[in-house]
N, C-alpha and C positions, 0 to 999 in steps of 0.2 A: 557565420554562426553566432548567436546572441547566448550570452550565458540567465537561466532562469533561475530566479531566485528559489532552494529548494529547502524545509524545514527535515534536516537528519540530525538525528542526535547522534552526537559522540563521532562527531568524523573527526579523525586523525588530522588528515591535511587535504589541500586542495590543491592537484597539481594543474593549472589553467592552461597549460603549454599542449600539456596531452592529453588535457580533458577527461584526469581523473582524478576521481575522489575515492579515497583509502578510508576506510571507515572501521572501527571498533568490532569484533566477532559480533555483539548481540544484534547488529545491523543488517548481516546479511548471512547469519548462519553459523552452526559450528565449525571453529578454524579461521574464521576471518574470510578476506578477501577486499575485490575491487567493487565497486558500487557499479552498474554502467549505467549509461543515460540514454534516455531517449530526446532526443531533441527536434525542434522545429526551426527550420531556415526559414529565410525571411518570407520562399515564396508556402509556407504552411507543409514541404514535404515533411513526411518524417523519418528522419538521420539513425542508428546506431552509431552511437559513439565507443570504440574499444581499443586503447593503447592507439589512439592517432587515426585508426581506420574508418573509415565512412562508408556504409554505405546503406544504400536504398530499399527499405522495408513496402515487400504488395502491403498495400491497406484493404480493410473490411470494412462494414457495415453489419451493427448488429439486429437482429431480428429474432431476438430468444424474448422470455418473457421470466422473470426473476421475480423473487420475496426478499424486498428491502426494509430497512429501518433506517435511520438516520440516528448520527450517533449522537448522546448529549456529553456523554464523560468517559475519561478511559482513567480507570484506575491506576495503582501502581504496581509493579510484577509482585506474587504474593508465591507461595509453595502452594500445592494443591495436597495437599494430605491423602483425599482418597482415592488421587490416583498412583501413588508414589513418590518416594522422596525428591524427584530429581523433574519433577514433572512441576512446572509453574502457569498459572493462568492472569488478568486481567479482567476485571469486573467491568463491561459495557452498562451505560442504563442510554435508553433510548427517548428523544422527544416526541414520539410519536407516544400519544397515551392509550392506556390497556397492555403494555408491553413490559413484562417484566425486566429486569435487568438481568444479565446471562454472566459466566464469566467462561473467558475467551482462552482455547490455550495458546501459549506464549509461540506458537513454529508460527502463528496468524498473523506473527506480529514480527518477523523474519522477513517475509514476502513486503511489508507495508506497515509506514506506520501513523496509524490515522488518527487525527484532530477532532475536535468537536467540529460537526455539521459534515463530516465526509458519512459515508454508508455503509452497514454492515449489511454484505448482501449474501443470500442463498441459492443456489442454481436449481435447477432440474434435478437435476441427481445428485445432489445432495453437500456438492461442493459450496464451503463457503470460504468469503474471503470479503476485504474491503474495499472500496472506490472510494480515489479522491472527489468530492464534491463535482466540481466543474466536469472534470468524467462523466461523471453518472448523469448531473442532470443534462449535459449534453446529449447523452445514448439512452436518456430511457425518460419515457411518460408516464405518470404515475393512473394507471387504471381505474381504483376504486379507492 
């Protein structure tokens, strides 16, 4: 097993022995918790990593068809006023031009937390969420 270089903010510590990383509540949710990893062995399976255990994830192939944008900036967490005091979002502006900037709310950012050039993307029904770069432009062609 190779360890990948990962960018999270605010991780507590790094346990390398049992292949976890402990990480600050706003990383993975209210209450905290353990971060787990996906990882790749040398021959490209892909691993769960959890308290020591391993094992063997079926893989897919995707073949949906999505509404992306590519991000250029991720602001800082702000309050959102009109949704409630307790409600905070993130102002995206996109490098794709004609595309207004949006502001993101902050649970988007629980699941993933994305860089300039990874992708704010839209499903079918209406799910949205991010991809890391390499992800996305591995599993998707850009149509039009």
């Amino acid at each position: 097993m190779t360890w990948i270089e990962l960018d999270v903010e605010r991780a507590l510590y790094v346990d390398r022995g049992r292949m976890v990383i402990v990480c600050d509540r706003d990383i993975v949710g209210r209450g905290g918790g353990t971060l787990l990893l996906k990882l790749a062995n040398q021959r490209g399976k892909v691993e769960e990593m959890s308290e020591g255990a391993s094992v063997a994830m079926p893989r897919y192939r995707s073949h949906k068809t999505v509404a992306a944008l590519e991000i250029d900036s991720i602001g800082v967490r702000e309050a959102d006023l009109t949704a409630g005091p307790s409600d905070y979002t993130r102002r995206l502006t996109f490098r794709d031009a004609g595309f207004a900037p949006i502001n993101a709310p902050e649970e988007m950012f629980g699941r993933y937390i994305p860089a300039p050039g990874d992708f704010y993307v839209v499903y079918a029904d209406g799910y949205k969420s991010f991809s890391p770069r390499k992800a996305f432009l591995e599993g998707y062609t850009r149509e039009s």
